[in-house]
C-alpha positions as CSV (number, residue, x, y, z in Angstrom):
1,X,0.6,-24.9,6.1
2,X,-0.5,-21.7,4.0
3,X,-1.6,-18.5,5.9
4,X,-5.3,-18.1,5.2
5,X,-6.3,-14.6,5.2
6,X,-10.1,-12.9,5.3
7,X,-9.7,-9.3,3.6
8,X,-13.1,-8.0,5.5
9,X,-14.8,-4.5,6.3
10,X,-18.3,-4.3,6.8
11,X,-18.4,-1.2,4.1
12,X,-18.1,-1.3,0.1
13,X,-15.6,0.9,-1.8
14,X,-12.7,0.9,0.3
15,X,-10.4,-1.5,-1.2
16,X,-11.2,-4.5,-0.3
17,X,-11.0,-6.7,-3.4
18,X,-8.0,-4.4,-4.8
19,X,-5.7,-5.1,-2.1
20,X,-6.8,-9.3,-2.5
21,X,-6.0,-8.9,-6.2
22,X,-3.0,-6.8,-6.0
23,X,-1.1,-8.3,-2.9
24,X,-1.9,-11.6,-4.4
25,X,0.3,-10.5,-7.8
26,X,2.6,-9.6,-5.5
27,X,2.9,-11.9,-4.2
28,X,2.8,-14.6,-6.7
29,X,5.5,-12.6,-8.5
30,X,7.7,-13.2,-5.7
31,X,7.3,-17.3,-6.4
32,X,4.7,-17.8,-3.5
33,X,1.9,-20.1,-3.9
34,X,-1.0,-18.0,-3.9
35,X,-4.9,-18.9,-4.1
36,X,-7.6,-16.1,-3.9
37,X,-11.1,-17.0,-3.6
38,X,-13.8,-14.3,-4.6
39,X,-16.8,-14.7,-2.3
40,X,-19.0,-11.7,-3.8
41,X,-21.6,-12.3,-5.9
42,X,-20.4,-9.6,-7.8
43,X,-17.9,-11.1,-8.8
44,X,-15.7,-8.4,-8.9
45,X,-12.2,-10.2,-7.6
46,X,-12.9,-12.8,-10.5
47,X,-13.4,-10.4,-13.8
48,X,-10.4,-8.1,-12.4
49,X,-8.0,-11.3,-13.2
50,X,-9.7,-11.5,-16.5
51,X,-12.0,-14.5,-16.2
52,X,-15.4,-14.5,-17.2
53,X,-18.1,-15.8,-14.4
54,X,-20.7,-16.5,-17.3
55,X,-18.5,-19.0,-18.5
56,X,-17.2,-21.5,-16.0
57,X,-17.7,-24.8,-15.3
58,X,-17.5,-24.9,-11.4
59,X,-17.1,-21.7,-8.7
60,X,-17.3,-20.9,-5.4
61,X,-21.3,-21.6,-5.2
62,X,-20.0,-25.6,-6.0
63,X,-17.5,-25.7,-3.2
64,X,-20.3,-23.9,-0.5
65,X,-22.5,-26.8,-1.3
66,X,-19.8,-29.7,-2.0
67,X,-17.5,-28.9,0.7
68,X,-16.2,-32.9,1.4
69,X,-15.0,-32.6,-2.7
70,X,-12.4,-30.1,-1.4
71,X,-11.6,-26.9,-4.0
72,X,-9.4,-28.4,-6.4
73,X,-12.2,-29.2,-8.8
74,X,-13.4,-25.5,-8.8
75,X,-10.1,-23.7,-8.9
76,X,-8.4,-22.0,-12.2
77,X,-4.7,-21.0,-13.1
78,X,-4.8,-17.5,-14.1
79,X,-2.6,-15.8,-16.1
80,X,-1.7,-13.9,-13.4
81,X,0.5,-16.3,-11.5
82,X,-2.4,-16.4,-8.9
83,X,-4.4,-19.5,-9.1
84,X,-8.7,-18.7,-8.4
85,X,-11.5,-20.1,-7.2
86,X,-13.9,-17.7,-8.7
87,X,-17.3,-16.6,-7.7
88,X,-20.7,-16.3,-10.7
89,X,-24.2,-15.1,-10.2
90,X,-25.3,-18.7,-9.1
91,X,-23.8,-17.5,-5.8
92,X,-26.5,-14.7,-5.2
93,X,-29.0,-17.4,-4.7
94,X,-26.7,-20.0,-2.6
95,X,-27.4,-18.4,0.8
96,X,-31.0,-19.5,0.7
97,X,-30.2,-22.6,-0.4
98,X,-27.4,-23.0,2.3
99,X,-29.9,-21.5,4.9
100,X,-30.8,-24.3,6.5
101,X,-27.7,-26.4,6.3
102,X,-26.1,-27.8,9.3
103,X,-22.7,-25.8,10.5
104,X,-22.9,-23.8,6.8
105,X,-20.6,-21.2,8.4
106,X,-18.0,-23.5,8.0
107,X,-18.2,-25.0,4.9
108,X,-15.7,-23.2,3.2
109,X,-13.3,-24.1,6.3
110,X,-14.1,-27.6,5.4
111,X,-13.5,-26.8,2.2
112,X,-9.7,-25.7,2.2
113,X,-8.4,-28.5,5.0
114,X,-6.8,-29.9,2.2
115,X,-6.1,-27.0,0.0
116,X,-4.2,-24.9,2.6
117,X,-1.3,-27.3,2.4
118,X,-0.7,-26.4,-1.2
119,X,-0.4,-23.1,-0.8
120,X,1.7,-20.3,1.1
121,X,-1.3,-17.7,1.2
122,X,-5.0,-17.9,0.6
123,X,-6.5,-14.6,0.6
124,X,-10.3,-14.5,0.6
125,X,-12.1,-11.8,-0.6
126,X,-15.9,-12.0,1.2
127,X,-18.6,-9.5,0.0
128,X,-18.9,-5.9,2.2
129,X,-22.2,-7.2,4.5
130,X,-22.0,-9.7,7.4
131,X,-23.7,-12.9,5.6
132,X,-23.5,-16.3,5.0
133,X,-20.7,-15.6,3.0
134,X,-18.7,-13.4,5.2
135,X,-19.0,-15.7,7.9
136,X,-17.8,-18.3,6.2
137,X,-14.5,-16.3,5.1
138,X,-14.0,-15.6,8.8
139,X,-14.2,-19.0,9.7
140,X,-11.9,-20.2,7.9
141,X,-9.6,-17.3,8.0
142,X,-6.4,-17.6,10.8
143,X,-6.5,-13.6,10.2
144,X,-8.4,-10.5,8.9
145,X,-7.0,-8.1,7.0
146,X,-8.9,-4.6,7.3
147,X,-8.6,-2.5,4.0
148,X,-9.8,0.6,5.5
149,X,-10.5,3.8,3.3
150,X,-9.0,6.9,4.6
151,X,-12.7,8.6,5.4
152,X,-15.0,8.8,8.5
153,X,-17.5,6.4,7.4
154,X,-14.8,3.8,7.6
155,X,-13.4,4.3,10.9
156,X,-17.2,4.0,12.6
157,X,-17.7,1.1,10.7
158,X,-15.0,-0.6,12.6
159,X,-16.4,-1.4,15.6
160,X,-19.2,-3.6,13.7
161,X,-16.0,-5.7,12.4
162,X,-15.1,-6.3,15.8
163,X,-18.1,-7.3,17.2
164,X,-18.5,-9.7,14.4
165,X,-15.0,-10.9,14.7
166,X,-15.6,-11.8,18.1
167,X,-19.1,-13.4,17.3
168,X,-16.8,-16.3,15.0
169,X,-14.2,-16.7,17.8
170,X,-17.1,-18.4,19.3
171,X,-16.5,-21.2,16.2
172,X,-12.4,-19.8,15.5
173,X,-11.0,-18.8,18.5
174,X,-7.6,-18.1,16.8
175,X,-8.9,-15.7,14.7
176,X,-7.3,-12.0,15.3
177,X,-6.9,-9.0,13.0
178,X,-3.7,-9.6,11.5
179,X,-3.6,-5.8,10.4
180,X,-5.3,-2.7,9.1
181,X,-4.3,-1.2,5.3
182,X,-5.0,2.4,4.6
183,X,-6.4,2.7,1.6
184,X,-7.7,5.7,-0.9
185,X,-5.5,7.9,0.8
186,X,-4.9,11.9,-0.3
187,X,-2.7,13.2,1.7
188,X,-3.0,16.7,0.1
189,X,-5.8,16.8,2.3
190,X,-6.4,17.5,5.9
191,X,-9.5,15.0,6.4
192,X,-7.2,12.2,4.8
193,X,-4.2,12.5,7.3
194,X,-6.6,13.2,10.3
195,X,-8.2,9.9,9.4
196,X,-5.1,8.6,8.9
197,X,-3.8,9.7,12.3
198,X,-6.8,8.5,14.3
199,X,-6.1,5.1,13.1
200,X,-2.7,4.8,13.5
201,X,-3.3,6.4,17.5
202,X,-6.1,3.9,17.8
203,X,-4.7,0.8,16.6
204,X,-1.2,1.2,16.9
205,X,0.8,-1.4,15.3
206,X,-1.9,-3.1,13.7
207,X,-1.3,-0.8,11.3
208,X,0.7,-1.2,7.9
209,X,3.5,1.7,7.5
210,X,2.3,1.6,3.4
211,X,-0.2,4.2,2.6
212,X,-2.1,3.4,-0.2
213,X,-2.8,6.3,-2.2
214,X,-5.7,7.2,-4.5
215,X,-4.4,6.3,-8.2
216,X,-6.6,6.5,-11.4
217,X,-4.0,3.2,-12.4
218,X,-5.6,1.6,-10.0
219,X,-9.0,2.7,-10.7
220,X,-8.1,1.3,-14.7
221,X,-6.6,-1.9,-13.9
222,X,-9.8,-4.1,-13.6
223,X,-11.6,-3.1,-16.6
224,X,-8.7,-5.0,-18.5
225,X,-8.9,-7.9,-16.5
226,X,-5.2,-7.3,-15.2
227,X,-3.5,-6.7,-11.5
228,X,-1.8,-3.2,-11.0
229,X,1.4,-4.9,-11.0
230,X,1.4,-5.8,-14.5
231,X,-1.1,-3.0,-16.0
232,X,1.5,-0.4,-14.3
233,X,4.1,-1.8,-12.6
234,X,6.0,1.3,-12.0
235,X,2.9,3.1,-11.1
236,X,2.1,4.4,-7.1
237,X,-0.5,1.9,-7.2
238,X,1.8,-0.5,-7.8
239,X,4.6,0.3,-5.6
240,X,2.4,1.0,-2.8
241,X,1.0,-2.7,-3.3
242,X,4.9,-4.3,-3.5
243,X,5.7,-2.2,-0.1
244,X,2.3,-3.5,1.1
245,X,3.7,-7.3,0.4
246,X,7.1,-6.5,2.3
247,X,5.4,-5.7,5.2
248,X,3.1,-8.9,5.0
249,X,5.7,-11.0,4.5
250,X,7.3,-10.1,7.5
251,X,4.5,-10.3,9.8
252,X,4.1,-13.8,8.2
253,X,7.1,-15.5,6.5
């Protein structure tokens, strides 16, 4: 049975869907089975492995409203090692549709009872808002993951991830916060390791030992439609990311 793991923070630009895509290579690389499964309407996770949302058959929005298929039908090898089920603009309109649809925070659970034997990590990468879509990743999650950038903004926002963490034990008690990532760190600067510090007194050892650091490598990779690990392997985006994936693989096997 694969780990299923929610990568979740109620606040945009701090990582989120960088650390899905590049801990997935990781991963992957290492010969674990690894699915990722882009929940944004954005699509972001899906174009940074080089797949065009315009142009698929099936995505994410099929699954949400044919859960009993499973996700095989929607899922895609990638030339990444990392197989997808990818997200497309059709999923911007599936939370009305899904709004009134009996227990539609856990379709995507229903979804991957099946598919979670075939894999040694599913990593689910949910939009930054707490929505039909978020919930659903939550649900179905055993853990969250908390990319949290090294700023202020990000540490208040915490609490709201709590609280809605709590809300979904109502429907999956066993979900915990597997751990927090630091993210867009600079520690040249005083505010970055204060932030830093405050997490680490605050949440102890919830808290990944890698630092990931601000790196314009990591900034280029998805406008090629390629991971860190093979745009710049040897970059500190990239070795941050492979420290990242030791650390996982020991809290988890």
């Amino acid at each position: 049975m694969g780990h299923v793991l929610a990568l979740a923070m109620q606040k945009g630009g701090v990582g989120k869907t960088t650390t899905t895509l590049s801990l997935g290579f990781v991963l992957a690389e290492r010969g674990r089975r690894v699915l990722l499964i882009d929940l944004d309407p954005q699509a972001n996770l899906t174009q940074g492995l080089g797949v065009d949302p315009s142009a698929l058959e099936y995505s994410v929005y099929e699954v949400l409203l044919n859960p009993e298929r499973g996700s095989v039908f929607a899922t895609v090898t990638t030339s990444s090692g990392v197989d997808l089920i990818p997200s497309s603009l059709d999923l911007a309109g599936a939370e009305l549709e899904l709004a009134g649809k009996v227990g539609r925070e856990l379709l995507l659970r229903k979804a991957l009872r099946e598919t979670r034997t075939q894999y040694d990590y599913i990593l689910l990468d949910p939009p930054p808002s707490l929505g039909l879509f978020s919930l659903n990743a939550l649900a179905a999650a055993d853990a969250v993951l908390v990319p949290m950038q090294m700023h202020a903004y990000a540490l208040k926002a915490m609490p709201q991830l709590e609280q809605t963490i709590e809300l979904v034990r109502e429907i999956q008690p066993s979900l915990v916060i597997g751990g927090i990532v630091c993210t867009l760190a600079d520690r040249r600067t005083n505010l970055s390791l204060q932030i830093e510090q405050q997490v680490r007194e605050q949440y102890g050892d919830l808290v990944f030992t890698t630092v990931i650091p601000i790196n314009v490598k990591l900034a280029e990779a998805p406008t090629v439609g390629m991971p860190i690990g093979s745009y710049a392997p040897h970059s500190a985006g990239a070795l941050a990311y492979a420290a990242l994936a030791d650390e996982l693989e020991a809290r988890y096997g």
